[in-house]
C-alpha positions in Angstrom: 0.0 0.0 0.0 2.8 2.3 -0.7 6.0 3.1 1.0 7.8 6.1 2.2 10.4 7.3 -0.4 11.5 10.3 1.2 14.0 10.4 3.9 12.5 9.0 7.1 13.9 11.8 9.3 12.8 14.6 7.4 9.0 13.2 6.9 9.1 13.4 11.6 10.6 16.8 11.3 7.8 18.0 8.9 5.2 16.8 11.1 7.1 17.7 14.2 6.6 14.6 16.1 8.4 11.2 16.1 6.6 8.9 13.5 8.0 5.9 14.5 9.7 5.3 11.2 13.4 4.8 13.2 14.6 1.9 15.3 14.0 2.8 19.1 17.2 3.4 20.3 19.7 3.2 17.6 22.1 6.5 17.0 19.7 7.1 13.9 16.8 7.7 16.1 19.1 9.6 18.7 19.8 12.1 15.9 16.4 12.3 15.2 15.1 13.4 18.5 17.5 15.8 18.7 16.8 17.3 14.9 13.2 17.1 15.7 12.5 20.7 16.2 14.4 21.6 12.8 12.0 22.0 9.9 13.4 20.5 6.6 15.5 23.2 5.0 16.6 25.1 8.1 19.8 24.6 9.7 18.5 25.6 13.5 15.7 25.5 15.6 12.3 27.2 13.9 9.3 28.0 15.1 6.5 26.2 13.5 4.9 27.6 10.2 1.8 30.3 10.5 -1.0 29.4 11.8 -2.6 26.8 10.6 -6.5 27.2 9.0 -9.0 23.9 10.1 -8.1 22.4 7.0 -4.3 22.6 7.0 -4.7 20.9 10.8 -6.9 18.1 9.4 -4.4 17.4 6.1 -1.5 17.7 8.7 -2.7 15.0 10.8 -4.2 12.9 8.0 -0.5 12.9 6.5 1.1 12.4 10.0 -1.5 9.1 10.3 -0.7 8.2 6.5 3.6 8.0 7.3 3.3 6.4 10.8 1.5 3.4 8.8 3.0 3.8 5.2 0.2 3.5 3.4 -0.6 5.6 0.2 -3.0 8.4 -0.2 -5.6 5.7 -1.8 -5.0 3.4 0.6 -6.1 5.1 3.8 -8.8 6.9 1.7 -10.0 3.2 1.2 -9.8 2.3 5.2 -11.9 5.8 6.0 -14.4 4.3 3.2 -14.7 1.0 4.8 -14.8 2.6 8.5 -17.8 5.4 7.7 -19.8 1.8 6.2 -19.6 0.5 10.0 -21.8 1.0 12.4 -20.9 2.7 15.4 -17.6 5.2 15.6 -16.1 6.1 12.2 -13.2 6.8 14.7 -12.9 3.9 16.5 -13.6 1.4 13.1 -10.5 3.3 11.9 -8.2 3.0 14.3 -8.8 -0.9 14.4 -8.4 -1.3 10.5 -5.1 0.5 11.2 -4.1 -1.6 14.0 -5.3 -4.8 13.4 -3.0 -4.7 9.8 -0.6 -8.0 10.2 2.3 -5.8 9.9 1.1 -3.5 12.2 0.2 -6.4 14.8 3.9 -7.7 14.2 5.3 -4.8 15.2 3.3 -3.8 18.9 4.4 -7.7 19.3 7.6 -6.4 18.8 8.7 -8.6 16.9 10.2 -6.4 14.3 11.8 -3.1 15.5 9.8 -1.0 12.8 6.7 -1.1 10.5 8.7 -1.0 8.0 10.7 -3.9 8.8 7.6 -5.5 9.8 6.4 -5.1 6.3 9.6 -6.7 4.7 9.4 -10.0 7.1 5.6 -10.7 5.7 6.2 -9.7 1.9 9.0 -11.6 2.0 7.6 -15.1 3.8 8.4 -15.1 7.3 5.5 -14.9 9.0 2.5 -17.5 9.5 -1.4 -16.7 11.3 -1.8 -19.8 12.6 0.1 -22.3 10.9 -0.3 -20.7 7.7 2.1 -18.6 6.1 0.9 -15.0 5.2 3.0 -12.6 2.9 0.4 -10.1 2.8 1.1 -7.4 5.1 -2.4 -5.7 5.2 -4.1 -9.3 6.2 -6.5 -7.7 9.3 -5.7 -9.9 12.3 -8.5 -11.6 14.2 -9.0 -12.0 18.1 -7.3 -15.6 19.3 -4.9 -15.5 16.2 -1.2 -16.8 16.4 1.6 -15.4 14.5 5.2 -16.5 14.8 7.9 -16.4 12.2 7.9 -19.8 10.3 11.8 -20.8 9.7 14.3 -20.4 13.2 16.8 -18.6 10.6 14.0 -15.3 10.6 14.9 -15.2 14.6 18.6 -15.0 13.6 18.2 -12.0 11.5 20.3 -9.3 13.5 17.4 -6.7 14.0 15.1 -9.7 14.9 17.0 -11.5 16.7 17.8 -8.3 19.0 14.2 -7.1 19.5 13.2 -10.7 20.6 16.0 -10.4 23.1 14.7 -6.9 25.0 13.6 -7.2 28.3 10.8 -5.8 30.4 8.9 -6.3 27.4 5.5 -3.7 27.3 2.6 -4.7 24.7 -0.8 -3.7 24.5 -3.6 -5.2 26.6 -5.1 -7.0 23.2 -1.5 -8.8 23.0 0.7 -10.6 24.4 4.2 -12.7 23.0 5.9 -15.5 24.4 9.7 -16.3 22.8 8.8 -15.9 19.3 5.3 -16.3 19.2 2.5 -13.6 19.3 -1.4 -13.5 20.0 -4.4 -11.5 20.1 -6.1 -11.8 23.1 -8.5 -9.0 23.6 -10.1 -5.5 21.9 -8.1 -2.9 21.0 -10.0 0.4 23.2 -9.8 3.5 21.2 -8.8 4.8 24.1 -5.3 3.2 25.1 -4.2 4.0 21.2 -0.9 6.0 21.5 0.2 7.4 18.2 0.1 11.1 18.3 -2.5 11.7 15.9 -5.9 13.3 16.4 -8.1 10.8 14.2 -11.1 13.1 14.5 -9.3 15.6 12.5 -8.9 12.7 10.1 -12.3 11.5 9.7 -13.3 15.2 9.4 -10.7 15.6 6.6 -12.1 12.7 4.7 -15.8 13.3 5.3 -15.7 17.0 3.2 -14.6 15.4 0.1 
């Protein structure tokens, strides 16, 4: 559904918030947070742009929600579509078709360090839903499902292999992982999501065209 071509760091600088899009922890992310506050272009510390009308807020966020999950202009459009068809909270149905992507799932699991690299494992064969293998990265995730890697060489891949090493390991209520293998075991609440986007702004973006 589209990936991010542009540099990584400067697509979290335009938005002014970290995206996500850097490994946790690595010197790459390190000189992001510090570069944070540093719009593309300018060599110091800049104030914002003017102010920003309704609209420019709601594009801002809808762009900042469209990089955190690379996806493609059409293919959150089609998620908003297939949310405002639900009953209930356009919101809410949105934020679960976000999060309830495979390679999304994969990586709260943490069993890949980014999206990105979460992306790569499926597309390229290493994961299995229960028992079967799955190299589609946008497969929505069900409640009870198992996902592990399906060969032992995946856990030796440097970046996996490291991230199924951390300690004190923090998921989401709706999951939990043991060793190499991952679960759903609950509802994702609107509430506990944590990416710094205001999806009402989105929804409003998408419901005036």
């Amino acid at each position: 559904m589209g990936r991010l071509l542009k540099s990584k760091n400067k697509l979290a600088r335009r938005e002014g918030v970290d995206l996500s899009l850097k490994t946790f922890g690595t010197k790459s992310h390190a000189s992001l947070l510090r570069r944070l506050t540093i719009i593309p272009g300018k060599k110091t510390v800049t104030k914002r742009m003017r102010k920003l009308s309704d609209f420019g807020k709601q594009l801002r966020e809808k762009q900042k929600l469209k990089r955190i999950y690379g996806l493609s202009e059409k293919g959150l459009n089609r998620y908003f579509k297939k949310a405002i068809k639900s009953k209930g909270n356009t919101v809410e149905h949105l934020v679960k078709l976000l999060e309830y992507r495979l390679d999304n799932v994969l990586y709260r699991l943490r069993m890949a360090p980014t999206r990105a690299s979460a992306r790569q494992l499926v597309t390229h064969g290493h994961v299995e839903i229960n028992g079967r293998k799955m190299n589609i990265p946008s497969q929505q995730i069900q409640k009870n499902d198992k996902i592990k890697f399906n060969n032992v060489k995946t856990e030796e891949i440097p970046y996996v292999k490291a991230i199924l090493e951390e300690k004190n390991l923090q998921l989401p209520n709706w999951l939990k992982r043991s060793k190499n293998l991952g679960q759903v075991v609950g509802d994702l609440k609107v509430e506990e999501y944590v990416e710094p986007v205001n999806m009402s702004l989105v929804v409003e973006f998408y419901s005036k065209l």
